[in-house]
C-alpha positions in Angstrom: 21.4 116.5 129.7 20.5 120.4 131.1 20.1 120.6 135.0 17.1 122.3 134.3 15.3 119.2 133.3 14.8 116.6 136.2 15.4 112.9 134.8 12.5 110.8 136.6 13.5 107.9 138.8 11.7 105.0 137.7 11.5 102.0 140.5 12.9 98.7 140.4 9.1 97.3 140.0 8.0 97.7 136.5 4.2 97.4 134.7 6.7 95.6 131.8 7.9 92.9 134.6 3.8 91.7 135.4 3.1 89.6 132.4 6.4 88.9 132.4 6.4 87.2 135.4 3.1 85.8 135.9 4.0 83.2 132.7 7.5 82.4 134.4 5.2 81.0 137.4 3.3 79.1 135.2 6.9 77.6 134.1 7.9 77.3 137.9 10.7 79.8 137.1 12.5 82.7 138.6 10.7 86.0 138.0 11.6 89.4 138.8 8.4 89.9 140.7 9.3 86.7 143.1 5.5 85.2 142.2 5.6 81.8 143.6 4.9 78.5 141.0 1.2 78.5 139.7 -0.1 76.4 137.0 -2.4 79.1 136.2 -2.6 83.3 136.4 -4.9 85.7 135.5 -3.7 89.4 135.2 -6.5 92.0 134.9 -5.5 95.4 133.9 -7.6 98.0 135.4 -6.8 101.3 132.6 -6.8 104.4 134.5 -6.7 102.7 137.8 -3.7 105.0 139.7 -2.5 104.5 143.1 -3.3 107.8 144.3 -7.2 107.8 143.1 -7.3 103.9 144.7 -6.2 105.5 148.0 -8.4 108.3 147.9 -11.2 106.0 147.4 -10.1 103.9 149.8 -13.1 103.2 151.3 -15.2 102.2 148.2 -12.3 99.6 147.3 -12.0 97.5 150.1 -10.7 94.4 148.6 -8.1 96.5 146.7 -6.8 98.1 149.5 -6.7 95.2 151.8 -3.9 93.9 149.5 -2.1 97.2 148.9 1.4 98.1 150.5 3.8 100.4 149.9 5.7 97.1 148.1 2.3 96.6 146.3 2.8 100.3 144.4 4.7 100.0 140.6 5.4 102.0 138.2 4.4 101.8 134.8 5.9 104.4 131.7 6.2 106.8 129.8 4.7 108.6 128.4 1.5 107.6 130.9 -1.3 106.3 128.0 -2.5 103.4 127.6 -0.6 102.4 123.5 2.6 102.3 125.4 1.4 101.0 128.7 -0.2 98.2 127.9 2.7 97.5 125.0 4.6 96.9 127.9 2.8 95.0 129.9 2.3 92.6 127.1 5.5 92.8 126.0 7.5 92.3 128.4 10.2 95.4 127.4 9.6 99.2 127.3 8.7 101.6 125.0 11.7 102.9 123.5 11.9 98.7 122.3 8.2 97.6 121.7 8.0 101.2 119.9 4.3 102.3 120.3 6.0 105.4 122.3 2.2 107.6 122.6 -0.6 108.0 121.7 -0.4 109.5 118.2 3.6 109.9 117.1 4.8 110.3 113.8 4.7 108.2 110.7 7.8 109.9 109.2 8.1 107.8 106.2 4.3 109.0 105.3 4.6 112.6 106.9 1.9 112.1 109.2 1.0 111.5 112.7 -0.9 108.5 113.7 -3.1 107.1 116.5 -1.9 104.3 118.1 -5.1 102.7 119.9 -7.6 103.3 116.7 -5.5 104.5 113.9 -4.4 101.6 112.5 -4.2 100.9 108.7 -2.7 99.0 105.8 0.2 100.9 106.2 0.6 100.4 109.6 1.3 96.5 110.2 0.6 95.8 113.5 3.4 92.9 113.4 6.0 95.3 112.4 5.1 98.2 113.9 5.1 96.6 117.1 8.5 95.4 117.5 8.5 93.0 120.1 7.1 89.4 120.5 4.3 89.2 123.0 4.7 87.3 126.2 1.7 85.3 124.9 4.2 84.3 121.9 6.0 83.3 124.2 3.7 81.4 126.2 3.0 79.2 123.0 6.7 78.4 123.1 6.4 77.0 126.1 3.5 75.1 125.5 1.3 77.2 127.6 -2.5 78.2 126.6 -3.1 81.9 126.9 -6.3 84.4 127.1 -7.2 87.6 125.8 -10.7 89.0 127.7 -12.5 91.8 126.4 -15.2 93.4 124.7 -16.4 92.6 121.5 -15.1 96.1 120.2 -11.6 96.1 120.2 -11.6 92.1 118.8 -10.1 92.5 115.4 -8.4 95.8 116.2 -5.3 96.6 114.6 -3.9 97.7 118.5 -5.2 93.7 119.5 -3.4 92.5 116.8 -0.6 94.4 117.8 0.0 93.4 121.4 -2.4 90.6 122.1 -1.1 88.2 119.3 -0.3 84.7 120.8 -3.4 85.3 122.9 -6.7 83.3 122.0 -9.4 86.4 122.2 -12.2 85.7 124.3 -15.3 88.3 124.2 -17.5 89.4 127.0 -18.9 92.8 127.3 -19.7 93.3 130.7 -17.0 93.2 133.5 -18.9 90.3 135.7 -19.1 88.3 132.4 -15.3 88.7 132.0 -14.5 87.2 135.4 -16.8 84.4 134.5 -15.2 83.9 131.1 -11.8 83.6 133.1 -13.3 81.4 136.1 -14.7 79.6 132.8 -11.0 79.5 131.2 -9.3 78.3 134.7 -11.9 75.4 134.8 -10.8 74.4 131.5 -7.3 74.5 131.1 -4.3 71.9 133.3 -2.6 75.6 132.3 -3.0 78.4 131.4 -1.7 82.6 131.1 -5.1 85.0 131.2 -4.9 88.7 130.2 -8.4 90.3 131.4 -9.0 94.1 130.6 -11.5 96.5 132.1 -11.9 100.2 130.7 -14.6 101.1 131.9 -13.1 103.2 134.8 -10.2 105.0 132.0 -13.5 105.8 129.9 -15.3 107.1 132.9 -12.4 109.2 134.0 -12.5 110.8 130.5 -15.6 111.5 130.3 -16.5 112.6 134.0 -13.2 112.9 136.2 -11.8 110.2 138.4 -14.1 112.2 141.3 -17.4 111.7 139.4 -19.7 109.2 140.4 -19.5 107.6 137.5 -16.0 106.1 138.0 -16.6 105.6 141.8 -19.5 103.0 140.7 -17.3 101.3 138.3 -14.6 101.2 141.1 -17.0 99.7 143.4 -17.8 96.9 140.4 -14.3 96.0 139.9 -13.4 95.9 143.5 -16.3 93.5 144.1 -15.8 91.3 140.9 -12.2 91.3 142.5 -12.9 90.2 145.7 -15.8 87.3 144.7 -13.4 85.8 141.8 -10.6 85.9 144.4 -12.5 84.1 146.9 -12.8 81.5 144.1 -9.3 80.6 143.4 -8.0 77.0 144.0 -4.6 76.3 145.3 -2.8 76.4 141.9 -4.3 80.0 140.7 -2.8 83.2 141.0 -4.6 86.4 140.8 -2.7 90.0 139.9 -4.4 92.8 139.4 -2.5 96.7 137.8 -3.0 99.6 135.9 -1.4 100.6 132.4 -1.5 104.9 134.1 -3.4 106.8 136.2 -5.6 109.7 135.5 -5.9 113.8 136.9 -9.0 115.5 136.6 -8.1 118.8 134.8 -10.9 121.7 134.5 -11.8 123.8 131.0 -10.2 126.5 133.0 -6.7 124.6 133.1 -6.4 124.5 129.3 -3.5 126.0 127.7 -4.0 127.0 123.9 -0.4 127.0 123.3 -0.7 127.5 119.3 -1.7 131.4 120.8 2.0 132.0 121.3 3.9 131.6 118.1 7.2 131.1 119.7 5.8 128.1 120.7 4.5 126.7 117.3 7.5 128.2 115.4 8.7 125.6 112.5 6.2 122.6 114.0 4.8 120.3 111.3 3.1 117.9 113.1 1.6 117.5 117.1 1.8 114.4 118.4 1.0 112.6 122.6 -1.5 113.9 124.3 -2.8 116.8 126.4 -0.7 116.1 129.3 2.4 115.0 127.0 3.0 116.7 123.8 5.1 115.5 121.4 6.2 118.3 118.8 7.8 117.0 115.0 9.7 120.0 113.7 9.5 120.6 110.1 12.6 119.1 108.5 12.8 121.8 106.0 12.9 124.2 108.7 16.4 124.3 109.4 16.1 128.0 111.2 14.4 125.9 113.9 16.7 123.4 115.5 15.2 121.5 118.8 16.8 123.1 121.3 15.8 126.3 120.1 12.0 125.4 120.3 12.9 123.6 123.3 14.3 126.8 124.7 11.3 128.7 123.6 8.9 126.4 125.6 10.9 126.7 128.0 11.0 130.5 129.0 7.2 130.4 128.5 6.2 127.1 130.1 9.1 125.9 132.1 7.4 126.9 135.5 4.3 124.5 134.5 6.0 121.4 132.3 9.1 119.3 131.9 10.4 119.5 128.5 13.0 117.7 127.3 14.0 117.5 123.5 14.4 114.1 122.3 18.0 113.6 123.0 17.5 114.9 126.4 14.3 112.1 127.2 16.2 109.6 125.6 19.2 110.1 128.1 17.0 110.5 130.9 15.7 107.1 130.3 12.3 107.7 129.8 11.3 105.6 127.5 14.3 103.2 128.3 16.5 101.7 125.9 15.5 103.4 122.2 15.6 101.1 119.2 17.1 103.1 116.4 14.2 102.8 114.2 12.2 104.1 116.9 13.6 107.3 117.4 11.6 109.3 114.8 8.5 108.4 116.3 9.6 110.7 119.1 9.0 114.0 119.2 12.0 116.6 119.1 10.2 118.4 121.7 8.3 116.4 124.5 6.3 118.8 126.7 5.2 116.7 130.1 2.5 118.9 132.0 3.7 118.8 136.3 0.5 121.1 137.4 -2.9 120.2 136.7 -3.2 121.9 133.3 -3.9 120.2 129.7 -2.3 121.5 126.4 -4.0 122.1 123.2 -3.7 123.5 120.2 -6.9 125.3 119.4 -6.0 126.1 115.0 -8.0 122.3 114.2 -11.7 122.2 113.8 -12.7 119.3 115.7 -12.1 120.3 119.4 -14.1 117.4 120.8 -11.0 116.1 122.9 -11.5 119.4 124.7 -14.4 118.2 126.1 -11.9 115.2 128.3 -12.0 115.8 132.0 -9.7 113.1 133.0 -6.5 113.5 132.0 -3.2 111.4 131.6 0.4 111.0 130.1 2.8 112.9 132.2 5.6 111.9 134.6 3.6 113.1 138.0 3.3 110.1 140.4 -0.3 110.5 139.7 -0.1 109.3 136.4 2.8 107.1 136.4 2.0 105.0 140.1 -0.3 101.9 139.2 -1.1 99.3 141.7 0.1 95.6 141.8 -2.7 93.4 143.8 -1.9 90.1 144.6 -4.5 87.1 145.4 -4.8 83.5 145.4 -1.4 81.8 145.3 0.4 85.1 144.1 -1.3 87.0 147.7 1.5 87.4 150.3 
């Protein structure tokens, strides 16, 4: 791999190792978290909920921070969205293995890019296309109940189907109603593994920035609904709470157009990631263009402002871990990761309504990649 391109040093801790472990509990076994035996967890994943916006809002987020510790702080992967994040989590393994490795990546046996939260279709099986079996597969195995909470919305989803199968969906809109759903679950079951999922601070962030009001209320919600279902919790029950990312706020005026330099665009089909992460698919009949060349050409033009690796480079860094080899196309062979507080688009497509994002995510900065890992009732410390 170049010196020029630093290789990110992912902790011990992982977002892939919470599920993970939490079901182990349940099973009175080892895990690599070291969560005591429960005979049931819950695991709420807060999208967009990174350590360094929890800390700056410390104050709003009482609860939260009250259980956070530097041995509280994880990391979660890359690249920072939520398709390969919360892949992960439910998965147990990383990207490069579950293989939903961004946000949109390359279909290269259609010759198209595809979106990996909404862009499901027949051609897209979410049991295939998804590589791994779920931890709530395995739960079944071992005999033990398991719980999907969300919003009606994303029930029947091909990205549900994907990384929630095992899990028996359960649907409540508002975030109070889903802690009551899973208080509701806990009374019910001898055992059981619960998966509860908030986005209304990720769609927040989006839409207003991580410093807007806006997600400060629905910080204050969640860290509330925290500390009451907590406070709840019988001897038995263990509570965790992470993120799939973090989020940046980036400004209009931090938007680089990067189709305006040619050098940059030279012999590129198809634009995959996301803002803060592209992922460029060269043209294969483009053989004047190999990837270290575009690599190289990013480089003398953005290399003060982005990591970029090509794919062989990202793959030996380790950044999306071990690559299965049927996953390697959906790479890019040029990755672009913004490091300053700048978003990349291209500005050739009509619809620029993404443009319009203020919170931003994807890229290796700690901002992005550092979730927290809250621990209450029999998991708290």
């Amino acid at each position: 791999m170049s010196t020029m391109i630093p290789a990110r040093q992912f902790s011990t801790l992982r977002l892939a190792d919470v599920l993970t472990s939490s079901l182990l509990s349940v099973r009175s076994e080892p895990n690599p978290l070291g969560l005591p035996p429960v005979t049931k967890a819950v695991v709420v994943l807060a999208d967009g909920l990174g350590v360094s916006a929890l800390r700056a809002r410390a104050g709003h987020a009482r609860f939260l921070m009250s259980r956070l510790t530097k041995a509280d702080v994880i990391d979660g992967v890359f690249p920072a969205t939520t398709a390969a994040g919360i892949a992960s989590l439910t998965t147990g393994v990383e990207p490069g293995q579950h293989g939903l490795v961004g946000y949109q990546v390359l279909d290269a046996d259609r010759d198209r890019v595809v979106n990996q939260l909404t862009g499901w279709d027949s051609h897209m099986d979410p049991a295939t296309w998804q590589r791994a079996r779920t931890v709530f597969d395995q739960a079944a195995d071992a005999g033990v109940p398991s719980f999907a909470i969300g919003p009606r919305r994303f029930l029947d989803s091909g990205f549900t189907q994907a990384v929630l199968r095992g899990a028996q969906y359960v649907v409540a809109e508002s975030v109070p109603d889903r802690f009551v759903a899973a208080r509701e679950i806990l009374a019910a079951e001898a055992s059981a593994l619960v998966y509860l999922y908030v986005s209304e601070l990720d769609v927040a962030a989006h839409a207003h920035g991580w410093q807007s009001a806006r997600w400060l209320a629905q910080l204050e919600l969640l860290d509330s609904e925290m500390a009451r279902f907590a406070a709840g919790l019988g001897s038995g029950e263990g509570l965790l709470l992470t993120a799939d990312h973090g989020v940046i706020d980036v400004a209009p005026t931090k938007h680089v157009l990067f189709d305006t330099v040619a050098a940059l665009v030279a012999g590129v089909r198809h634009i995959g990631g996301d803002p803060r992460c592209l992922q460029l698919y060269i043209d294969p009949e483009r053989t004047d263009i190999t990837p270290d060349a575009l690599a190289q050409s990013w480089r003398e033009v953005e290399g003060d402002r982005a990591w970029i690796y090509t794919r062989g480079e990202a793959v030996e860094a380790g950044l999306f871990g071990r690559v299965a080899t049927d996953v390697l196309p959906r790479i890019g062979d040029v990755i672009v990761a913004a490091r300053k507080g700048i978003a990349y688009y291209d500005s050739r497509p009509a619809n620029q309504s993404a443009r319009s994002m203020i919170g931003q995510h994807g890229s290796l900065t700690d901002e992005e990649v550092r979730v927290p890992l809250i621990r209450a009732g029999a998991f708290a410390r």
